[in-house]
C-alpha positions in Angstrom: 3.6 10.9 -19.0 0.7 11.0 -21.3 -2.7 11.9 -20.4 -3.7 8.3 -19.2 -4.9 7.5 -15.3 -1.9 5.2 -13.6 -4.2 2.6 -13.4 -4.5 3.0 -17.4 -0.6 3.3 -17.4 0.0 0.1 -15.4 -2.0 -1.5 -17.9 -0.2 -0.7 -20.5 3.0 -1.9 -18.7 1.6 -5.0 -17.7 1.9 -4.4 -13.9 5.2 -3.0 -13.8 6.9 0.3 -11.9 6.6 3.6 -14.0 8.5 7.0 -14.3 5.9 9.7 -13.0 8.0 13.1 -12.9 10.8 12.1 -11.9 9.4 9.1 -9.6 9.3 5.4 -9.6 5.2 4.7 -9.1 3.9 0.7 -8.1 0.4 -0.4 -8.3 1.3 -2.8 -5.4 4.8 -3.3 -2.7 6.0 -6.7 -2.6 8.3 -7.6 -0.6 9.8 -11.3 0.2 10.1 -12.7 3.3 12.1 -15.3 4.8 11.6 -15.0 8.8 9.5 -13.1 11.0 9.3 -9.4 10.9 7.6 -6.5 12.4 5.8 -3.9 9.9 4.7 -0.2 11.2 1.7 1.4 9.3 2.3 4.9 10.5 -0.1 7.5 9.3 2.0 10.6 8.0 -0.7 12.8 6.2 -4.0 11.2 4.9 -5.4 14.7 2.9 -8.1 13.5 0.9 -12.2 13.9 1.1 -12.0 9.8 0.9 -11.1 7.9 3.5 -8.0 6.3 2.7 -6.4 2.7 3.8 -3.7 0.2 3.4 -4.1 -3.5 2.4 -1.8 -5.5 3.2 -1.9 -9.3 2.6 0.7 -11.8 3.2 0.3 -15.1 1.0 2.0 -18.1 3.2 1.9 -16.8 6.3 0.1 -14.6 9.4 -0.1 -11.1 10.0 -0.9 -10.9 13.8 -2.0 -7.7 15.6 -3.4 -6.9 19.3 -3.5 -10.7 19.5 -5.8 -11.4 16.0 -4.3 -13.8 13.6 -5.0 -12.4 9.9 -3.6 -13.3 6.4 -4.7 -10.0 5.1 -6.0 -7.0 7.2 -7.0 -3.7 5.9 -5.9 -0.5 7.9 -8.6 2.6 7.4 -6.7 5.9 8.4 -9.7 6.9 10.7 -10.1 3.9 13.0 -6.3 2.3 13.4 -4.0 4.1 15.5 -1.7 6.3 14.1 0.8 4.3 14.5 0.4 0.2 14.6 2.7 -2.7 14.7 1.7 -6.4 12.7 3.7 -9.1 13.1 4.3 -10.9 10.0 5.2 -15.1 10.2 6.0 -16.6 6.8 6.0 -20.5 6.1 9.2 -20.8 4.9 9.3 -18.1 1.7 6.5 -15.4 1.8 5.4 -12.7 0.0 4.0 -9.5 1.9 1.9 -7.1 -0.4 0.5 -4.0 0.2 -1.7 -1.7 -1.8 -3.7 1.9 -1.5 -7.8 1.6 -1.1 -10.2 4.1 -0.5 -13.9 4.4 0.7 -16.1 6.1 -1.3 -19.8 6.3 0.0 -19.3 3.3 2.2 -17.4 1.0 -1.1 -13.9 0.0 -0.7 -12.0 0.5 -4.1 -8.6 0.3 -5.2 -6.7 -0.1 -8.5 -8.4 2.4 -10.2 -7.5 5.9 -11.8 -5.0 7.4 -10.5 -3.9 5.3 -7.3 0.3 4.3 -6.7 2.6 4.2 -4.4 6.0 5.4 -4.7 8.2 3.3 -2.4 12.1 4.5 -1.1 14.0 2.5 1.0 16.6 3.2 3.9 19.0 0.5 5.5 15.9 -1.1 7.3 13.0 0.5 6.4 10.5 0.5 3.5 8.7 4.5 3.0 5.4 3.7 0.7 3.3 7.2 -0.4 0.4 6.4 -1.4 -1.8 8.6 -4.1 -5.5 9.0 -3.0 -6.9 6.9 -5.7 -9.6 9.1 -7.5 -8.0 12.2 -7.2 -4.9 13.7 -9.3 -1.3 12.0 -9.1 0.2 13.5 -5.7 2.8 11.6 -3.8 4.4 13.1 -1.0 3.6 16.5 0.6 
């Protein structure tokens, strides 16, 4: 990889995955849906001097959670339960996005420097490891 920032690198690739040592990096997670499903936002190890978060936005549909109807919600690390279910309802075909944001001195950013997520899968579940945005390219520790 050369000595751009991902953000430079997505870019360049015009919004599409790319190889970071070995990895497959996203600027975003899409995913489709066609009926209801529950998403978990688990916190696994948030180790940056920013507070970090999750957007998560779902374009024809609701995101509900602890009885609040949303269509996109972000999830800060230091206020949301370590663990916290949304219910996601699509009209008909949906798209359910997620992304990395940060606070720095009380502004929200995201999509720039060096902010991706690598995203694995198992039979059911989506894993998404976030970089801290500002900071060097770390996934997974």
């Amino acid at each position: 990889m050369s000595n751009k920032t991902l953000s430079e690198e997505f870019q360049s690739s015009m919004g599409e995955s790319i190889e970071y040592e070995g990895m497959s990096i996203s600027p975003i997670f899409i995913v489709e849906l066609a009926g209801e499903k529950q998403l978990a936002i688990n916190w696994l190890s948030p180790f940056s001097e920013y507070k970090q978060g999750v957007r998560i936005k779902i374009d024809k549909g609701t995101l509900l959670a602890k009885g609040e109807s949303y269509s996109e919600t972000t999830q800060w690390e230091d206020t949301c339960p370590n663990s916290v279910i949304l219910k996601c309802i699509p009209k008909k075909k949906a798209k359910l996005k997620s992304w990395n944001v940060w606070d720095a001195k009380g502004l929200c950013h995201s999509w720039l420097g060096n902010t991706g997520i690598n995203i694995s899968k198992s039979e059911s579940h989506f894993f998404l490891n976030s970089s801290v945005g500002q900071e060097m390219q770390i996934f997974g520790m």
